[in-house]
C-alpha positions in Angstrom: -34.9 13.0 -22.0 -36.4 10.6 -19.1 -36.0 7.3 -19.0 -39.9 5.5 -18.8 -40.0 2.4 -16.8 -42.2 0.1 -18.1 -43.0 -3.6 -18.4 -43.8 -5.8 -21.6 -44.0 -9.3 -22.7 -41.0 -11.2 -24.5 -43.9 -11.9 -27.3 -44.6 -8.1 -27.7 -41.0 -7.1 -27.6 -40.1 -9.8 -30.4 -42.6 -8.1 -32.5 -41.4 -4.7 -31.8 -37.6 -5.5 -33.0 -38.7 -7.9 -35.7 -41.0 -5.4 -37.3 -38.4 -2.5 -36.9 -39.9 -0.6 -34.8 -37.8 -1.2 -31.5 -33.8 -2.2 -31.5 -32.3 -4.2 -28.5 -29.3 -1.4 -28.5 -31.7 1.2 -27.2 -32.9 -0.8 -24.4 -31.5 -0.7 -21.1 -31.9 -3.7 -19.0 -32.7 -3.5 -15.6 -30.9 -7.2 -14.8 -28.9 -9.5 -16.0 -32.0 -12.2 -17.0 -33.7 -9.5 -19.0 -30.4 -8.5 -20.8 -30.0 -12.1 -21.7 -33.8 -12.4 -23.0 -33.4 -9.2 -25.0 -30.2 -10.7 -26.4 -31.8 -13.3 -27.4 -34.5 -11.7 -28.6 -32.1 -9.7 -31.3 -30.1 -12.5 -32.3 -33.7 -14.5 -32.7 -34.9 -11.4 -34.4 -31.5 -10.6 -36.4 -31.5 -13.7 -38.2 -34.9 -13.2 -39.3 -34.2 -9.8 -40.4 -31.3 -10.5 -42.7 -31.0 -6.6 -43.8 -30.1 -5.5 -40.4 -27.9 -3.2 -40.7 -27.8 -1.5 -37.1 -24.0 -1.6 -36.1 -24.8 -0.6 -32.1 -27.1 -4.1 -32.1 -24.3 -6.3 -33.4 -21.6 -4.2 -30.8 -24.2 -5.6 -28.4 -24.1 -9.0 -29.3 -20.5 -9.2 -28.9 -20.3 -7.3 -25.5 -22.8 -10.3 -24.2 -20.7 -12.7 -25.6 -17.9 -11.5 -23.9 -19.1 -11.3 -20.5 -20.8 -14.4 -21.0 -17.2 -16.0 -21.0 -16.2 -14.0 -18.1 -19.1 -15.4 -16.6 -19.0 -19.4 -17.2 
């Protein structure tokens, strides 16, 4: 399958994951800022969505964290 590039706002992807219909593990960021604001998004989206079971977006989270401390 293709990958479709494509641009959206942080307010339309925040709906997207909160309502379900989009997880941050299946998106592919471009950068390093946009990976940051879609990790941010899922962890903002996560805690609203306490049922989230979706082990590859909580892998994510801890990847970040970890090159977040390579980083600083």
């Amino acid at each position: 399958m293709k990958n479709v590039n494509i641009g959206l706002s942080e307010h339309k992807i925040a709906q997207l994951i909160n309502e379900g219909h989009l997880c941050a593990a299946d998106i592919q960021c471009l950068d390093k800022a946009s990976k940051q604001i879609i990790w941010q998004l899922c962890l903002w989206c996560c805690q609203n969505r306490i049922h989230c079971q979706n082990i590859s977006c909580h892998s994510s989270q801890v990847e970040s964290n970890n090159e977040a401390k390579v980083l600083v």
